[in-house]
C-alpha positions as CSV (number, residue, x, y, z in Angstrom):
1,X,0.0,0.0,0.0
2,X,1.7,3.4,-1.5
3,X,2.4,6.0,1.1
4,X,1.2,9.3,-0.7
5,X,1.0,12.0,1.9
6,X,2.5,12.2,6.0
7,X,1.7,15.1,7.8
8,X,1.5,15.7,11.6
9,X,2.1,12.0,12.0
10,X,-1.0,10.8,9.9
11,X,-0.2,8.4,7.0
12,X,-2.4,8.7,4.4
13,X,-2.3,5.6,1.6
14,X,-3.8,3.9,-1.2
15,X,-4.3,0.2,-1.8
16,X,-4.1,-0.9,-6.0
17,X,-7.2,-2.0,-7.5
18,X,-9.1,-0.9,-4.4
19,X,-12.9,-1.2,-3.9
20,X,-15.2,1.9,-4.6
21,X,-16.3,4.2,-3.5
22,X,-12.9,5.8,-4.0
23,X,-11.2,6.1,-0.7
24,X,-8.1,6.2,0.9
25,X,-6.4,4.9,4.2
26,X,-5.4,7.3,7.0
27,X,-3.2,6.1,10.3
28,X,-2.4,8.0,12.9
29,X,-0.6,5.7,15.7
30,X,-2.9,2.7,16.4
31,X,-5.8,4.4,14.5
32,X,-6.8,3.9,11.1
33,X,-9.9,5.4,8.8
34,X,-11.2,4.8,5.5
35,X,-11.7,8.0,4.3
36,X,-14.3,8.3,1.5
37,X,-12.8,11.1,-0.8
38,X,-15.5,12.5,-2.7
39,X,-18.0,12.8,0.5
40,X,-14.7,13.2,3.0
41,X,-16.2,11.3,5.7
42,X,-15.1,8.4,7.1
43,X,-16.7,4.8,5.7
44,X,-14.8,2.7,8.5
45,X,-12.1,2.8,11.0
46,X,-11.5,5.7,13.6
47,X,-9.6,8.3,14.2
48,X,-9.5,11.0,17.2
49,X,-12.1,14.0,16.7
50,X,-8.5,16.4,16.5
51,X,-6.9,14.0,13.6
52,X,-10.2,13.8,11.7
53,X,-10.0,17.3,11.3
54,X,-7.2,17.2,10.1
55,X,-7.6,14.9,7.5
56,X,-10.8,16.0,6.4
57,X,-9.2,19.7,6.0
58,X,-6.3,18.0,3.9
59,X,-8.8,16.2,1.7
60,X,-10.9,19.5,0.9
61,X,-7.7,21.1,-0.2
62,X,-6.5,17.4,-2.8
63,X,-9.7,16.1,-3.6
64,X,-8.8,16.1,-7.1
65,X,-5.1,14.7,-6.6
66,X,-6.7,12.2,-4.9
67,X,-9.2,11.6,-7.6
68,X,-6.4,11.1,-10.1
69,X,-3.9,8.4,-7.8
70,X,-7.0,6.7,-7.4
71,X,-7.4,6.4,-10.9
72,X,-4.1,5.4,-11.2
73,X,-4.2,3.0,-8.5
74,X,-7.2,1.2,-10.3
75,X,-4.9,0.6,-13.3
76,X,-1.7,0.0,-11.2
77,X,0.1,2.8,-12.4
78,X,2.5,4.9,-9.9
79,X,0.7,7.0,-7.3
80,X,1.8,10.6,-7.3
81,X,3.0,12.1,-3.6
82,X,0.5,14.8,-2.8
83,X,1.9,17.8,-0.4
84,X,1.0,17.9,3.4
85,X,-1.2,19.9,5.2
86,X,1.4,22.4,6.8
């Protein structure tokens, strides 16, 4: 699973040829989320209130980066890094 993104200690990943809805994988310590990126919410997992935040802000600002490595982890192609929420 191809790291994309790390800020503020949260992970954020992709698995290829995921399941939809197009989503990605946060961790923050023992946490982890399925973050739904179109509706950025959450679809499983947890994270703390504070984290979530924080993620939810970083996926307003890439939703279309994310849109596009999710594309190209359908058809197995390299994932692009995206920038951190600094």
């Amino acid at each position: 699973m191809p790291q994309i993104s790390y800020f503020l200690g949260v992970i954020i990943s992709m698995f290829y040829r995921d399941h939809n809805p197009p989503h990605f994988h946060a961790f923050y310590g023992d946490f982890e989320a399925i973050i739904d990126i179109e509706r950025n919410e959450i679809i499983g997992g947890h994270l703390p209130p504070r984290v979530l935040g924080l993620v939810a802000e970083w996926t307003a600002l890439h939703q279309q980066d994310l849109m596009e490595n999710w594309e190209r982890a359908r058809n197995h192609e390299t994932l692009n890094k995206i920038e951190p929420l600094v």
